[in-house]
Structures are given as structure tokens and as C-alpha cells.
Chimera marker file (.cmm) of the C-alpha trace (Angstrom):
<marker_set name="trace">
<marker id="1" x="12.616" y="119.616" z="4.397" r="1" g="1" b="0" radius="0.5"/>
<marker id="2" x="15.302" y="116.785" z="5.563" r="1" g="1" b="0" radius="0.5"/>
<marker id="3" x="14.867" y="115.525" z="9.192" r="1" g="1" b="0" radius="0.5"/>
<marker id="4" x="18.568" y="114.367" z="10.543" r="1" g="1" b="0" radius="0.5"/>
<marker id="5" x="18.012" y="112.366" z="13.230" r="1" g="1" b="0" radius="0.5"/>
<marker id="6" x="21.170" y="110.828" z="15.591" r="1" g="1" b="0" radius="0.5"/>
<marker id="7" x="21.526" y="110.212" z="19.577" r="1" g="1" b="0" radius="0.5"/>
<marker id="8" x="24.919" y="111.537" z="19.503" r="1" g="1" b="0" radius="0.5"/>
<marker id="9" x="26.852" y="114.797" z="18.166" r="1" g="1" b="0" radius="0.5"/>
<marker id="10" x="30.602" y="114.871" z="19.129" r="1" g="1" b="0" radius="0.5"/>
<marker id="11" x="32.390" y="118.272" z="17.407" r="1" g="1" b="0" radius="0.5"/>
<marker id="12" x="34.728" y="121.296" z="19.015" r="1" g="1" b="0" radius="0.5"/>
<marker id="13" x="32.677" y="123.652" z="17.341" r="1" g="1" b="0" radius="0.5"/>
<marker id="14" x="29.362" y="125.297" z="15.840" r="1" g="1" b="0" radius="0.5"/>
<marker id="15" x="29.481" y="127.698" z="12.931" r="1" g="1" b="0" radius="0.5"/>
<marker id="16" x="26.512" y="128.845" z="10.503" r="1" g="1" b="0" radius="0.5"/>
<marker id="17" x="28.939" y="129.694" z="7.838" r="1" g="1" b="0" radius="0.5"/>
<marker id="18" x="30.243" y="133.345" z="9.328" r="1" g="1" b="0" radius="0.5"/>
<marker id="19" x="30.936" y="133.364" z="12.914" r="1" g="1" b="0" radius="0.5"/>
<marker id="20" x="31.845" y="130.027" z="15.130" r="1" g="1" b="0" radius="0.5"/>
<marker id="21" x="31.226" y="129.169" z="18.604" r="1" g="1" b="0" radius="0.5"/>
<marker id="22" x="33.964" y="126.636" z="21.120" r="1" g="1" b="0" radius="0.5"/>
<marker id="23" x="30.998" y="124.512" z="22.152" r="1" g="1" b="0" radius="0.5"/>
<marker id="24" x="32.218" y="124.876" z="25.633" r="1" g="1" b="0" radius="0.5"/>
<marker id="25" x="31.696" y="128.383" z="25.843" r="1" g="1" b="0" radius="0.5"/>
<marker id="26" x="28.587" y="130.972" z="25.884" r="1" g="1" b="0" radius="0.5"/>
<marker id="27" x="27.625" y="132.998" z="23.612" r="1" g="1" b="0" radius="0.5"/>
<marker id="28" x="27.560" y="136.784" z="24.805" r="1" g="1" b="0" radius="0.5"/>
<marker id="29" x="25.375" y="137.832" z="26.854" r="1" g="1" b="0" radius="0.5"/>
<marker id="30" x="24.008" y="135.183" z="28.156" r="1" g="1" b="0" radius="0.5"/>
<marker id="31" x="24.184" y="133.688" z="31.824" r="1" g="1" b="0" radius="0.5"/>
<marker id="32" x="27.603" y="131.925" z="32.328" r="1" g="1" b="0" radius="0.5"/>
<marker id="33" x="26.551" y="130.930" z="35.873" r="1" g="1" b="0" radius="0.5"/>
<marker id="34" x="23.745" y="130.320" z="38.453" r="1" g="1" b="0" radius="0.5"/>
<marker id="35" x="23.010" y="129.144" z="41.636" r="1" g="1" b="0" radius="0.5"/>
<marker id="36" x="19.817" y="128.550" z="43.768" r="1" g="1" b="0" radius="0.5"/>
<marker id="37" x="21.571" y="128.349" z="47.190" r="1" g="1" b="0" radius="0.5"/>
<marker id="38" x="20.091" y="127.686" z="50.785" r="1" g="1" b="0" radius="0.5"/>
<marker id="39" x="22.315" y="129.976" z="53.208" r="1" g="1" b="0" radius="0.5"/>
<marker id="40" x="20.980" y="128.378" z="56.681" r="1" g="1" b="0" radius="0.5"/>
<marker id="41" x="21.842" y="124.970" z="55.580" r="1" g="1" b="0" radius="0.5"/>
<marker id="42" x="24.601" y="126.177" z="53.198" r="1" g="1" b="0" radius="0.5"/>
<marker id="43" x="23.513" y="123.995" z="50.355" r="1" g="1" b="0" radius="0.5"/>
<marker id="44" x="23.509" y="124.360" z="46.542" r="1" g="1" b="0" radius="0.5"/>
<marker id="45" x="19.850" y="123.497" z="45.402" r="1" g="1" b="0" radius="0.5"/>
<marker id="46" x="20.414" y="123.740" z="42.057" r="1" g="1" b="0" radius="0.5"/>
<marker id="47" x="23.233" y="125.696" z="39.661" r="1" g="1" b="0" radius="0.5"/>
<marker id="48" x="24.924" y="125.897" z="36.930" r="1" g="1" b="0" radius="0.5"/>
<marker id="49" x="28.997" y="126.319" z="36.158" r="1" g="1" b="0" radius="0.5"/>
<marker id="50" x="28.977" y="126.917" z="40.446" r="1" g="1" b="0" radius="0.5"/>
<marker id="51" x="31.652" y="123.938" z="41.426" r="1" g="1" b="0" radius="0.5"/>
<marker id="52" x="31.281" y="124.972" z="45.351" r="1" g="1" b="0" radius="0.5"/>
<marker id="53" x="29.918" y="127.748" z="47.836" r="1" g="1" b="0" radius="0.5"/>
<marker id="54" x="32.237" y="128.718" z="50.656" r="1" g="1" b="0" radius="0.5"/>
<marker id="55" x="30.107" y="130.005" z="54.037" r="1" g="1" b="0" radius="0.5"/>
<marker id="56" x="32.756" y="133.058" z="54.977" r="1" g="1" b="0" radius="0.5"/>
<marker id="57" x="30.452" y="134.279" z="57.441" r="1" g="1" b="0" radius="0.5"/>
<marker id="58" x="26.895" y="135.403" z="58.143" r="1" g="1" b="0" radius="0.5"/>
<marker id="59" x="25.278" y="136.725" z="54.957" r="1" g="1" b="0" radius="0.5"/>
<marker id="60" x="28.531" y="136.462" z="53.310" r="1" g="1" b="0" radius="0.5"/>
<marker id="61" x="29.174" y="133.690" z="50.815" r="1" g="1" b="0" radius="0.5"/>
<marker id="62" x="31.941" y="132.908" z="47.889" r="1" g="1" b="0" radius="0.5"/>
<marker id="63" x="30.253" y="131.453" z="44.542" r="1" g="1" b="0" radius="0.5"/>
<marker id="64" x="33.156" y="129.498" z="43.101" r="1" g="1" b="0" radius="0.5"/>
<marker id="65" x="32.789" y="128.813" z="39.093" r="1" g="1" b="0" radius="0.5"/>
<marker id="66" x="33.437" y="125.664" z="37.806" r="1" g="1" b="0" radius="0.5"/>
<marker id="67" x="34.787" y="127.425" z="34.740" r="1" g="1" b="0" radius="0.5"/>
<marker id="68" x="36.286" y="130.945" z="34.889" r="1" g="1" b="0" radius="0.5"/>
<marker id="69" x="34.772" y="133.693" z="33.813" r="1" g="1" b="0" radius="0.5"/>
<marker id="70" x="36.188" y="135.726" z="30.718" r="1" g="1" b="0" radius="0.5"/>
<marker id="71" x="37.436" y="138.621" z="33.127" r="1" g="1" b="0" radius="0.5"/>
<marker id="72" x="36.178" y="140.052" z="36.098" r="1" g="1" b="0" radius="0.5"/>
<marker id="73" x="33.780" y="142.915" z="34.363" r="1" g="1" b="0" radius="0.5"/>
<marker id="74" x="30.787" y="140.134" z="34.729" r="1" g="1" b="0" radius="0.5"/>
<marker id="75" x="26.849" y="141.213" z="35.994" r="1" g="1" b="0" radius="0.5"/>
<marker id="76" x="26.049" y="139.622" z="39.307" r="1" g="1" b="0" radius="0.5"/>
<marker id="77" x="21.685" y="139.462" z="39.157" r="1" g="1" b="0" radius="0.5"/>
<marker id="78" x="20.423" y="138.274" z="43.246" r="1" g="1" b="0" radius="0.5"/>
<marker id="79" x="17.924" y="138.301" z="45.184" r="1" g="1" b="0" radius="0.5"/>
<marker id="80" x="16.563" y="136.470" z="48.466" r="1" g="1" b="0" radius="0.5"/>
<marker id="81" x="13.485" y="135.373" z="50.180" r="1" g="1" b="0" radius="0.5"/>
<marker id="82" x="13.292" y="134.393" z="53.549" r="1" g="1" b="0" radius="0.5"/>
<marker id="83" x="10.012" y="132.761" z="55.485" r="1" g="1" b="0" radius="0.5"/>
<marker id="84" x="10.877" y="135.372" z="58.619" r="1" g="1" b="0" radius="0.5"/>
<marker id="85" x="7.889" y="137.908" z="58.439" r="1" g="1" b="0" radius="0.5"/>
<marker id="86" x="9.675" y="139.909" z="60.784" r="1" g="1" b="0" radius="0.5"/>
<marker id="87" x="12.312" y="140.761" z="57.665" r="1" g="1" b="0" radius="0.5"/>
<marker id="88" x="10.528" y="143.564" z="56.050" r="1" g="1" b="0" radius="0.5"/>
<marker id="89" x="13.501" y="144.632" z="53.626" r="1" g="1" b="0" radius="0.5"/>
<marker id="90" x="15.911" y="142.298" z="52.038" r="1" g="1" b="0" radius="0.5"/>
<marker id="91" x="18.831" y="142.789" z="49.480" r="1" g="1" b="0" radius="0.5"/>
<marker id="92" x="21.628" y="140.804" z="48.018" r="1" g="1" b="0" radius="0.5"/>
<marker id="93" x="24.950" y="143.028" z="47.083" r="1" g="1" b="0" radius="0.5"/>
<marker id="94" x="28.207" y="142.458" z="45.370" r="1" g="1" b="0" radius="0.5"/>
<marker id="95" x="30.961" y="141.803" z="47.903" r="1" g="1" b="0" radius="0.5"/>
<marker id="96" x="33.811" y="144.119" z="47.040" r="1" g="1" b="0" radius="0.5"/>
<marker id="97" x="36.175" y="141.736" z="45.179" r="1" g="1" b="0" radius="0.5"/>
<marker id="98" x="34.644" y="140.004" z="42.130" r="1" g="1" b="0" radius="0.5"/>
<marker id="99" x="37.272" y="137.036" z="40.545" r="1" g="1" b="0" radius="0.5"/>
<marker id="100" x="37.694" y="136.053" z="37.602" r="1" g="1" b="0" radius="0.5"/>
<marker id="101" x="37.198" y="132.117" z="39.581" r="1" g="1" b="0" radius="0.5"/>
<marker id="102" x="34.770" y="133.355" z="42.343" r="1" g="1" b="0" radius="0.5"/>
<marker id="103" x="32.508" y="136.285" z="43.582" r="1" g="1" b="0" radius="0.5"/>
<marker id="104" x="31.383" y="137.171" z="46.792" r="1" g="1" b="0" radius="0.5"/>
<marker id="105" x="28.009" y="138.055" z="47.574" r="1" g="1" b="0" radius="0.5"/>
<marker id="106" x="26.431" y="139.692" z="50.820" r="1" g="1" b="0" radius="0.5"/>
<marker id="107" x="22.913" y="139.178" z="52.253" r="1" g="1" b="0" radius="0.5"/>
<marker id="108" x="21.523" y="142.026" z="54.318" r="1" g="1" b="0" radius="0.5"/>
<marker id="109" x="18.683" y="142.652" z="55.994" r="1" g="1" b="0" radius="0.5"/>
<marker id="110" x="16.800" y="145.976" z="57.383" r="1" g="1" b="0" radius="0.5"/>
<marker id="111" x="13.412" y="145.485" z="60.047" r="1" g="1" b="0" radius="0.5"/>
<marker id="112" x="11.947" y="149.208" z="61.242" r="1" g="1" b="0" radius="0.5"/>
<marker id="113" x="14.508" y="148.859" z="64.155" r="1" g="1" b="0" radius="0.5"/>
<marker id="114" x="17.948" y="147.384" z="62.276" r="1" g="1" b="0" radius="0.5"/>
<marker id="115" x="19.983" y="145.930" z="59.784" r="1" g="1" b="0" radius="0.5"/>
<marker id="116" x="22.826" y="143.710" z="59.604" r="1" g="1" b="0" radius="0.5"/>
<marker id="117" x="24.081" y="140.298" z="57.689" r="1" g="1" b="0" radius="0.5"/>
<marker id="118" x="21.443" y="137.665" z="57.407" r="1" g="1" b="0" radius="0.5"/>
<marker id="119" x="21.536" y="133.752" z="56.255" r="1" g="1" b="0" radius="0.5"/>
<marker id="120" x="18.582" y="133.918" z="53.588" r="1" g="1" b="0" radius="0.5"/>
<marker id="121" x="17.002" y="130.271" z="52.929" r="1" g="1" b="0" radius="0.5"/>
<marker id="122" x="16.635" y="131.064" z="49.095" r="1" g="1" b="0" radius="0.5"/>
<marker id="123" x="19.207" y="132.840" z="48.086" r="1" g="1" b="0" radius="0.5"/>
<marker id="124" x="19.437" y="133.018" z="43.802" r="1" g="1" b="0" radius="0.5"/>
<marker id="125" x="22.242" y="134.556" z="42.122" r="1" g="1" b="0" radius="0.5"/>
<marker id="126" x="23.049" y="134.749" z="38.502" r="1" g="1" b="0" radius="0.5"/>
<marker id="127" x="25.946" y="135.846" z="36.164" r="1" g="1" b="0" radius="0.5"/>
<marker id="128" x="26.525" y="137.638" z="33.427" r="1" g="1" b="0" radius="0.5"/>
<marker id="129" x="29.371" y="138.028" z="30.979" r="1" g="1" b="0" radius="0.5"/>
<marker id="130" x="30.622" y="138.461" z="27.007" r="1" g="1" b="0" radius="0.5"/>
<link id1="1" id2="2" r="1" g="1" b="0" radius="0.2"/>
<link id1="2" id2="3" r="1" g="1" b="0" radius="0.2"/>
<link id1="3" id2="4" r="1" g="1" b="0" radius="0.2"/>
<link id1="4" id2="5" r="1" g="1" b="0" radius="0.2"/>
<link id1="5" id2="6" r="1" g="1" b="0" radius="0.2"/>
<link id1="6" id2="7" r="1" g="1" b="0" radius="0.2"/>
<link id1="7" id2="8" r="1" g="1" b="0" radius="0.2"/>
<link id1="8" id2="9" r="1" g="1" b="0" radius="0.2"/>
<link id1="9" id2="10" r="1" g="1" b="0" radius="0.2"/>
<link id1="10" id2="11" r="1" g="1" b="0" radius="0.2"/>
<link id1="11" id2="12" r="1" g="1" b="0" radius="0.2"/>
<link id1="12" id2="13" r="1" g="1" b="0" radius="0.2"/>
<link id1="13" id2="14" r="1" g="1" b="0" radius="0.2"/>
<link id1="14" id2="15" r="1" g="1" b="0" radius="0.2"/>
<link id1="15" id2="16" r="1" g="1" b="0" radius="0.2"/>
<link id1="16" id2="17" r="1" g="1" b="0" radius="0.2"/>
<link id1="17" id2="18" r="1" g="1" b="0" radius="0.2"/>
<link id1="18" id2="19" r="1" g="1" b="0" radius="0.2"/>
<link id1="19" id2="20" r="1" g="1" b="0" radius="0.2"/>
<link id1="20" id2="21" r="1" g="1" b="0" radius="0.2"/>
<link id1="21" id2="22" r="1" g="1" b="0" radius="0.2"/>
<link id1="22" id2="23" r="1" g="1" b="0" radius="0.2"/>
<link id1="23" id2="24" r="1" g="1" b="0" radius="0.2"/>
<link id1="24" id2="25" r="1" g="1" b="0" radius="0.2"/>
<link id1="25" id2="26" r="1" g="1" b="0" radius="0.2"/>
<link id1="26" id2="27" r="1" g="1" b="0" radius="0.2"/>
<link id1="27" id2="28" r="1" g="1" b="0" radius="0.2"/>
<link id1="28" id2="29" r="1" g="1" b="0" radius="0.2"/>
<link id1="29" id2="30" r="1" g="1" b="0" radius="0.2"/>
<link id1="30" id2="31" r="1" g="1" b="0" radius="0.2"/>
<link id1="31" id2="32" r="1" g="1" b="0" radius="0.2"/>
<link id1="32" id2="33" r="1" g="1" b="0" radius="0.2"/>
<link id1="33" id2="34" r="1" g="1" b="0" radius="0.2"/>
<link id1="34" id2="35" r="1" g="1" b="0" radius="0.2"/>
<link id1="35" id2="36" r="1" g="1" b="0" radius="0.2"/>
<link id1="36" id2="37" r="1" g="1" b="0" radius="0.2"/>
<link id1="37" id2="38" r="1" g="1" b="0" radius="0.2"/>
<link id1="38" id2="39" r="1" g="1" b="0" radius="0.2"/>
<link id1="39" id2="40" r="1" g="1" b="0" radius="0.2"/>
<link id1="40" id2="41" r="1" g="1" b="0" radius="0.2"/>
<link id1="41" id2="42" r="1" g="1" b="0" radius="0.2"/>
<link id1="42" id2="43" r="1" g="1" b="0" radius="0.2"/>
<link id1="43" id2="44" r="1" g="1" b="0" radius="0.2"/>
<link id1="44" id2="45" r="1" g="1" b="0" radius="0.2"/>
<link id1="45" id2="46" r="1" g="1" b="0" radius="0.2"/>
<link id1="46" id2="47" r="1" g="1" b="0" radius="0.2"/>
<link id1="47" id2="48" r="1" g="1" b="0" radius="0.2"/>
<link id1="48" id2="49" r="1" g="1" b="0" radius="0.2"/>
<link id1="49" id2="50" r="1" g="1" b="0" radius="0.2"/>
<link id1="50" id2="51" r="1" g="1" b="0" radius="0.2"/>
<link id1="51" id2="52" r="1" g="1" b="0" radius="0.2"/>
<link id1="52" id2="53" r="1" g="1" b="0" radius="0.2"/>
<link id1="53" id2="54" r="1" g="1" b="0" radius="0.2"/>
<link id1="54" id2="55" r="1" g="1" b="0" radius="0.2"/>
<link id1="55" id2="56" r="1" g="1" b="0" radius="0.2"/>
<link id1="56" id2="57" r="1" g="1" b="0" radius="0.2"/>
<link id1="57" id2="58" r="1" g="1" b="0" radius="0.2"/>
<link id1="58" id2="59" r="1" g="1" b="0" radius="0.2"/>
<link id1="59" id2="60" r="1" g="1" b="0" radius="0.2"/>
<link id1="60" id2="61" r="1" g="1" b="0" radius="0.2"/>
<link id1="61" id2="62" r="1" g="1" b="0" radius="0.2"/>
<link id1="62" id2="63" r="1" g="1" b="0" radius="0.2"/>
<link id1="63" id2="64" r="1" g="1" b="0" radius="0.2"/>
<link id1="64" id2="65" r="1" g="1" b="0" radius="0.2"/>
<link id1="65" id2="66" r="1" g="1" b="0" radius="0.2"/>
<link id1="66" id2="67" r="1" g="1" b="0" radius="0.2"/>
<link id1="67" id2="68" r="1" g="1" b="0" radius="0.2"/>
<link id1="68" id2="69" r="1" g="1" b="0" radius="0.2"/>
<link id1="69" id2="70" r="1" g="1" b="0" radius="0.2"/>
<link id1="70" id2="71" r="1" g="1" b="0" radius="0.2"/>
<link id1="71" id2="72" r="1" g="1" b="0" radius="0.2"/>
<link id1="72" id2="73" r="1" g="1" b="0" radius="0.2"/>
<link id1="73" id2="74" r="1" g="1" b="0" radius="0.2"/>
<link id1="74" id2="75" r="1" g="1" b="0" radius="0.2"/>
<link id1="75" id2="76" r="1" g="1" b="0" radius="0.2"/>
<link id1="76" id2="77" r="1" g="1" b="0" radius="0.2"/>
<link id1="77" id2="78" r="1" g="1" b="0" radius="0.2"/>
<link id1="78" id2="79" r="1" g="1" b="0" radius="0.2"/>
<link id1="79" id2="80" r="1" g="1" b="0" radius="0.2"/>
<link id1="80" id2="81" r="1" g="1" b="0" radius="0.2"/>
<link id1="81" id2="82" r="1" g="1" b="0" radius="0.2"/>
<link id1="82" id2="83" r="1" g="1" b="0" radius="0.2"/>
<link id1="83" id2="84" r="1" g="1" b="0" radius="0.2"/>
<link id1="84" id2="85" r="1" g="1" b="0" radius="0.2"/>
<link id1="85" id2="86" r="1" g="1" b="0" radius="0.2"/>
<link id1="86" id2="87" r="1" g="1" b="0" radius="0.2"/>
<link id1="87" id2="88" r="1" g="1" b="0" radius="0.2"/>
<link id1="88" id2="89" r="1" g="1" b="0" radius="0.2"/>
<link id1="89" id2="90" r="1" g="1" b="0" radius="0.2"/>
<link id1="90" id2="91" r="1" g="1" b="0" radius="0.2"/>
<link id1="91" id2="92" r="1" g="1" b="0" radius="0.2"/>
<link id1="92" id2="93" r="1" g="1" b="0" radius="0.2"/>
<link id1="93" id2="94" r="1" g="1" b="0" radius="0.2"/>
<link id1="94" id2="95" r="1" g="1" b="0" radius="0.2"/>
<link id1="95" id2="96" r="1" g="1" b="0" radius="0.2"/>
<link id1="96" id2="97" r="1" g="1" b="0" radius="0.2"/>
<link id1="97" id2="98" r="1" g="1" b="0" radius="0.2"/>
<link id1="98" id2="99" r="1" g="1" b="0" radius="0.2"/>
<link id1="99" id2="100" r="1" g="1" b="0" radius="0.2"/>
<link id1="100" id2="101" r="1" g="1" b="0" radius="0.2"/>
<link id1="101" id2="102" r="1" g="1" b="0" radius="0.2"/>
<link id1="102" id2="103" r="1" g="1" b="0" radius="0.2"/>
<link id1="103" id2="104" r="1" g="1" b="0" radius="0.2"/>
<link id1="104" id2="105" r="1" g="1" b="0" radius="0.2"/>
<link id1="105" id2="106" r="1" g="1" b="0" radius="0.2"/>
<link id1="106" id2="107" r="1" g="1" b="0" radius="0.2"/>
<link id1="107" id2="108" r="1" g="1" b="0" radius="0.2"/>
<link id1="108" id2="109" r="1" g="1" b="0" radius="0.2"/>
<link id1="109" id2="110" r="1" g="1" b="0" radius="0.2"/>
<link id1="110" id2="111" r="1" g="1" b="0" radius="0.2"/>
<link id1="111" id2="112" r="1" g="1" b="0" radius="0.2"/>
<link id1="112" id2="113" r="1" g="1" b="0" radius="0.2"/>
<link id1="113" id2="114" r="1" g="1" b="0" radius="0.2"/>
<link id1="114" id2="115" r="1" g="1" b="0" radius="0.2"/>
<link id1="115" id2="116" r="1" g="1" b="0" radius="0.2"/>
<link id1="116" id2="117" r="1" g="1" b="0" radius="0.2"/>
<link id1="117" id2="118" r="1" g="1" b="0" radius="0.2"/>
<link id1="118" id2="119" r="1" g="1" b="0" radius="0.2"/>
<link id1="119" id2="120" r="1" g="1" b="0" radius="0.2"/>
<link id1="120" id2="121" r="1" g="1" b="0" radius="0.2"/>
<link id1="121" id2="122" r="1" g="1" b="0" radius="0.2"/>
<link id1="122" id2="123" r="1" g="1" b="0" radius="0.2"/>
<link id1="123" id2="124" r="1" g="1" b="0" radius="0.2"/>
<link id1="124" id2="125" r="1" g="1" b="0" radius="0.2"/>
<link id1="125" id2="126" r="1" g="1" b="0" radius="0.2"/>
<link id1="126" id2="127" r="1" g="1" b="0" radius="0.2"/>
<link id1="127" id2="128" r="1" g="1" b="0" radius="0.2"/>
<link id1="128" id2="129" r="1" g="1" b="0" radius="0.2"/>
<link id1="129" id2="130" r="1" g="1" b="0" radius="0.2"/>
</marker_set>
């Protein structure tokens, strides 16, 4: 066995001999873009391909990507913590429009006496496409 060893790779493409790969995109399947996201201070901890997160409202946001996604038939994955015990039920929904450059995501919460829009302080979303 040879060991090939460089600091830097510069090439378009990857191939193993039958399929190839642009190296800027992702293979299928696999996450194209996440975000850890603090919705009280409207900050982005943390993400990947996420170029900006617009605050349209309470517990409504817009995840911009950095780089479009393929088409707009992507899998939005969320979820939410917050450090108010008084939020018994949380959940983290698909806004009705998805982009092909942005989705928007709700934040909801539900107590034993209501509901309504809610600025989580984790807030993790991630997407999915071909």
C-alpha cells in the first residue's frame, strides 16, 4: 500500500472510474444545509450553506442558502429547546412556501392553557435534498 501525501488538492471533480461528483455539490441524500440558530437573539450559532436568517416575526424565521437548493422538493428536519419550564410542548413546522433560495420555518408552542408563535433559544434545522 502507497501513502500519497500533499497539503493541497485543487480539481473540479471526483470520479472512482463510473460515476463523478462537481466537488461543489452533495452527493444525494445527504444534508445540503444546517443551521443551529438562537431565535431571542436572532443569531446563527453555527451552520452550514445558511448565508443569513431573516426574523419575519415571532416564531417565524427565513433560512436563506448560501447555495440553492436543486428544487424546492427538499426535507426540512427541526426541532427546538427552550430553558422556559413553563413550555411543556414545542414543535418546529414548515412555513408554507419552501424556495428553491430560502425556507421558512415556524416555532410554536402549546402550555395546558395555549399555544401560539414562540422565539426558541436553540432552534436546529436541517436540509435535505438529491
Amino acid at each position: 500500500m502507497s501513502n500519497l501525501v500533499v497539503s493541497t488538492i485543487t480539481t473540479d471533480t471526483i470520479t472512482n472510474g463510473t460515476e463523478s461528483i462537481s466537488v461543489n455539490n452533495n452527493y444525494k441524500g445527504t444534508c445540503r444545509a444546517w443551521c443551529n440558530y438562537n431565535g431571542l437573539l436572532n443569531t446563527i450559532r453555527s451552520s452550514y450553506n445558511i448565508s443569513s436568517v431573516t426574523d419575519e416575526s415571532t416564531g417565524e424565521f427565513r433560512f436563506n442558502f448560501t447555495t440553492a437548493m436543486p428544487n424546492d422538493d427538499y426535507v426540512l428536519v427541526s426541532s427546538a429547546v427552550a430553558n422556559n419550564q413553563a413550555v411543556r410542548q414545542i414543535g418546529v413546522g414548515l412555513q408554507s412556501n419552501k424556495l428553491t433560495t430560502s425556507c421558512g420555518v415556524k416555532s410554536v408552542f402549546q402550555t395546558s392553557t395555549s399555544s401560539g408563535y414562540f422565539d426558541y433559544e436553540v432552534c436546529d434545522v436541517a436540509f435535505f435534498s438529491e
